[in-house]
N, C-alpha and C positions, 0 to 999 in steps of 0.2 A: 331764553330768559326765564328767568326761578318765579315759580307762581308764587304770590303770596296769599292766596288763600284768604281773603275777605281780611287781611292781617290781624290776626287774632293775635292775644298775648300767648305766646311762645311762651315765654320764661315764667307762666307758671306753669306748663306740663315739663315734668321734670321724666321724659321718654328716657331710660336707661340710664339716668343721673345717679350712678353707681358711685361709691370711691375709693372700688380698688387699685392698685396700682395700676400706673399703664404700662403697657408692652410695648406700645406701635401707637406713635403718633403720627398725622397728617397734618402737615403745615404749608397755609398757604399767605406766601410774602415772602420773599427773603433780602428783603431790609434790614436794617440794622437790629431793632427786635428781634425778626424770625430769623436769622443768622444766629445772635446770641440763641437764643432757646435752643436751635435744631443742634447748634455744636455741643452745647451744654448735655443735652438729652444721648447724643450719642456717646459719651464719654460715661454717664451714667450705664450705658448697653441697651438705650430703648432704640426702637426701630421707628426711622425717620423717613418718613415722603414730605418732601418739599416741592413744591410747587411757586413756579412764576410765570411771568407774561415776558418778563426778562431773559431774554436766551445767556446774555453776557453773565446774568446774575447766575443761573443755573450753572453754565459751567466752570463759573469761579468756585462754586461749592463740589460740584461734584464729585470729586475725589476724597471728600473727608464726609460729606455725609452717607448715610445706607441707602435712600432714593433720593434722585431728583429729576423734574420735570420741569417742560415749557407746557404750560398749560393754564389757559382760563378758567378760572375758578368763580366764574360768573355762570358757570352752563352746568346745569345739573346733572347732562346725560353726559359730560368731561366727567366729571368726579365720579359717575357710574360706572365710567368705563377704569377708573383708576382703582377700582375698589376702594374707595372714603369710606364708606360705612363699616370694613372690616376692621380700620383702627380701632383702637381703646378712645383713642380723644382728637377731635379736630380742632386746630386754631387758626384762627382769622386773624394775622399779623399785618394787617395791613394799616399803615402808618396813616397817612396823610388822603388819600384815596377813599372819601365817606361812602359813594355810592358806591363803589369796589368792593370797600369792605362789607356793609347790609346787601348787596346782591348776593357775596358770595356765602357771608354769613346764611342768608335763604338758601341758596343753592345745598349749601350740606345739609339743612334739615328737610330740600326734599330727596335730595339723595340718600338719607337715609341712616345718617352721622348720629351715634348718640350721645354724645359730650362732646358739646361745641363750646369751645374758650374763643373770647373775641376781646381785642385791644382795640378800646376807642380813645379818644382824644378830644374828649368833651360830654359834661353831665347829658347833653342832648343825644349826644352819638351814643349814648351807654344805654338811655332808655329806646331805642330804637332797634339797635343789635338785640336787648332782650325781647323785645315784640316780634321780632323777624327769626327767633331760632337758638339765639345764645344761651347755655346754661351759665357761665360764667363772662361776666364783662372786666376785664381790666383796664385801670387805666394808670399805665405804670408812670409817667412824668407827674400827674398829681398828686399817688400814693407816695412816689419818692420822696416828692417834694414837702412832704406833709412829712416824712418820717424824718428827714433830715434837718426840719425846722424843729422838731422835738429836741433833736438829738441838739442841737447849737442854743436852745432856749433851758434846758432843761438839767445840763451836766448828765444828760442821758447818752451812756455809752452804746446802748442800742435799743432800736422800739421796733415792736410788731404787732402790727392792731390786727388779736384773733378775730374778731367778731365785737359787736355792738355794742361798748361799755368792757368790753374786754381785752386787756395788752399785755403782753409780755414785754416788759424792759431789764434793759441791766445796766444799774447805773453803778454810778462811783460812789464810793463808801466818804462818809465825810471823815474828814480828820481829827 
């Protein structure tokens, strides 16, 4: 089991919170999220470890992505053994599974991961991934959701919220 370490705020040490591009990412979930990403990523040409608890899921993927694996991603000397920490970025894809996801989300930063991305599924699960190790939390049904009500309230043809008071949109020209 991943120590937490007296659970200190993680997400403010930003350990190798670099942004250069990635090479090799390590993704653990291959759920509907971590499926999307890890295919997306290799078509891009980045190098993908995939990891589940899923044997079935595992080798449904197998053949289209660059690694994958049956493996716990709750144990940190798993992910030691898989080299995690040699990726560029680890993500914690785990959907519906909270305690899955903040164990495993710990396990990569005692293993050693310096860019840890994690998908939560609630304001509560988002501040907690960042206390246990995440540098990046997403939470892509409420982002969606939020960008798509722009997009139907607004005659905005598309929106992307850079940052805090900051959006990129493209909308339609009036007539």
């Amino acid at each position: 089991m991943p120590s937490l370490s007296g659970f200190r705020n993680w997400g403010n040490d930003h350990r190798g919170d670099d942004r250069h591009a990635a090479e090799s990412v390590f993704i653990v979930g291959l759920g509907r999220f971590g499926t999307a990403l890890a295919k997306k990523l290799v078509t891009l040409d980045i190098e993908v470890m995939a990891i589940d608890t899923d044997s079935d899921l595992v080798t449904t993927w197998a053949d289209e992505l660059t690694h994958t694996v049956v493996a716990d991603a709750t144990n940190a000397t798993v992910l030691e053994q898989l080299g995690a920490k040699n990726f560029d970025v680890a993500v914690v894809a785990i959907g519906t599974g909270i305690e899955s996801s903040v164990l495993a989300t710990a396990a990569l930063w005692d293993a050693g991961c310096k860019n840890i991305w994690a998908k939560a599924i609630s304001d509560e699960h988002r501040h907690i991934l960042e206390r246990v190790g995440a540098h990046h939390v997403v939470q892509p049904e409420k982002q969606m959701g939020e960008r798509v009500a722009r997009v139907v309230a607004n005659h905005v043809v598309d929106y992307f919220e850079l940052d805090d008071g900051f959006v990129l949109a493209e909308v339609e020209a009036p007539d």
